[in-house]
N, C-alpha and C positions, 0 to 999 in steps of 0.2 A: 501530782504530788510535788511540794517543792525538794527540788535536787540539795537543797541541806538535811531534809530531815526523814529521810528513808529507812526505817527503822528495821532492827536486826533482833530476828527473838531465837536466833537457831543454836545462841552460845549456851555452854554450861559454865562458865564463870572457869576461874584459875584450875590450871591444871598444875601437876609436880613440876612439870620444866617449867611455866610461867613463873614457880617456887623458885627454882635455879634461878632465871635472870634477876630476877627481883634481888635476891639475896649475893649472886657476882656484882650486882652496881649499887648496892650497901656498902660491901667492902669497899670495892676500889674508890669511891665518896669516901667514906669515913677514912682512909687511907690518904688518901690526896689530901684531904680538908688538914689532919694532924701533920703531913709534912711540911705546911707552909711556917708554919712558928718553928717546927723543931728544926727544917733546915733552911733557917730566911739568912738572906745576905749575901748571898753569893756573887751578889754582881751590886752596884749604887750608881739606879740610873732614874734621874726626875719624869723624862722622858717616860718611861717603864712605868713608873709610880701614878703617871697621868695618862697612859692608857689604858692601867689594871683598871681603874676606878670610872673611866666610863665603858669599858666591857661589864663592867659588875650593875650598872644602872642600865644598861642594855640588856644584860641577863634577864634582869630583875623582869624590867618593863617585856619583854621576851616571854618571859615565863609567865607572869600573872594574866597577860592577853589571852596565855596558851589554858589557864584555869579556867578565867575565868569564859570564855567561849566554848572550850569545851563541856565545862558544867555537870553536870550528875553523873556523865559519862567517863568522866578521868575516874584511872584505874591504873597501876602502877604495873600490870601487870600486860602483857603484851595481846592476851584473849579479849575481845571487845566483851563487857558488861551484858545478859541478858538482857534485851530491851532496847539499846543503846541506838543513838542517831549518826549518820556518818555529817561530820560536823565540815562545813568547806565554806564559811565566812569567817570576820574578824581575820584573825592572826591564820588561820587556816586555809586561806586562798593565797597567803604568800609563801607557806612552807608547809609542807605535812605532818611534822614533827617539831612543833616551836619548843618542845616541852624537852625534851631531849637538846635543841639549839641552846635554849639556854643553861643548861649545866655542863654543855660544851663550854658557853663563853664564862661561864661563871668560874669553872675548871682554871680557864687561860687567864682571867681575872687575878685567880685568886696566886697563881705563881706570880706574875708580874706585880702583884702589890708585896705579897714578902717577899721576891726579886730572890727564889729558890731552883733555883737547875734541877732539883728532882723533883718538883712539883710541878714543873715543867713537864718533864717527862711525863711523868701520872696523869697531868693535863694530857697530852698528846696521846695516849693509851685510852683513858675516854672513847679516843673517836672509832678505830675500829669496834669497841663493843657498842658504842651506839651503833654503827653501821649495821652490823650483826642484828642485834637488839629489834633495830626498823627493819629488815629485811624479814626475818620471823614475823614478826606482830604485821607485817603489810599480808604476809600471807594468810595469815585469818581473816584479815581487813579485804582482801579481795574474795576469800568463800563468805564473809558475810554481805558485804555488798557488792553487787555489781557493777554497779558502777564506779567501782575505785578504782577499776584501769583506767577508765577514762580520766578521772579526777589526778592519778598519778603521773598522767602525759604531761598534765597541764602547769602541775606546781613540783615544786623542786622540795628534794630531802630536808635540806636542813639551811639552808643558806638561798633566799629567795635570786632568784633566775640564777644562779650558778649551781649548785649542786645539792 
């Protein structure tokens, strides 16, 4: 069987805590997203204004890899989909989590383009609940496949061969 597409039938789809994370990284999104206009300005740096803006194309490009490779199987929710394949090409063999990477960078984007100290912050707050977030969801991720220990030695969280 090819080692991408080893398929997992033993979920029952979202449970009430999968409810919880889903609905903590609602807020803190829609919380981030509105502080950047209501608190922009805090600093006036071009420098800043040109690195939001290719964080936010890397985001992007990050994130739509992370769609589209994963496929029928994205699910917002940290329980793997009934059915689902454990995915480990495309975007998926450099990070385990692109999808989560990029609303990390999209986060630090989005401070540095309204150039916001507490969108900053809320940027920076992201990371341990993604942390969180991927630690849960990897632990269904290894009762549904087996071989996602292996696959986890191999590729890194969130940021390819660093962490």
């Amino acid at each position: 069987m090819n080692r991408d597409l080893h398929t997992h039938s033993g979920s029952t789809g979202p449970t009430p805590r999968d409810g919880a994370w889903v609905a903590a990284q609602s807020v803190l999104m829609s919380v981030l997203i509105a502080s950047g206009p209501w608190h922009s300005g805090n600093w006036h740096s071009p420098a800043g204004l040109i690195l939001g803006g290719l964080l936010f194309v890397a985001a992007g490009a990050v994130g739509i890899a992370g769609v589209v490779h994963l496929g029928r199987n994205r699910t917002p929710f940290p329980s793997p989909r009934p059915g689902s394949v454990l995915i480990r090409h495309g975007v998926y063999a450099w990070c385990r989590h692109p999808l989560y990477t990029s609303v990390l960078l999209a986060g630090a984007s989005w401070a540095l383009l309204w150039q916001s100290s507490w969108t900053l912050v809320l940027a920076m707050l992201q990371f341990p609940f993604f942390l969180a977030k991927s630690r849960a969801e990897e632990r269904l991720l290894r009762r549904a496949f087996p071989e996602y220990e292996d696959y986890a030695r191999q590729v890194k969280r969130f940021l390819p061969g660093v962490f």
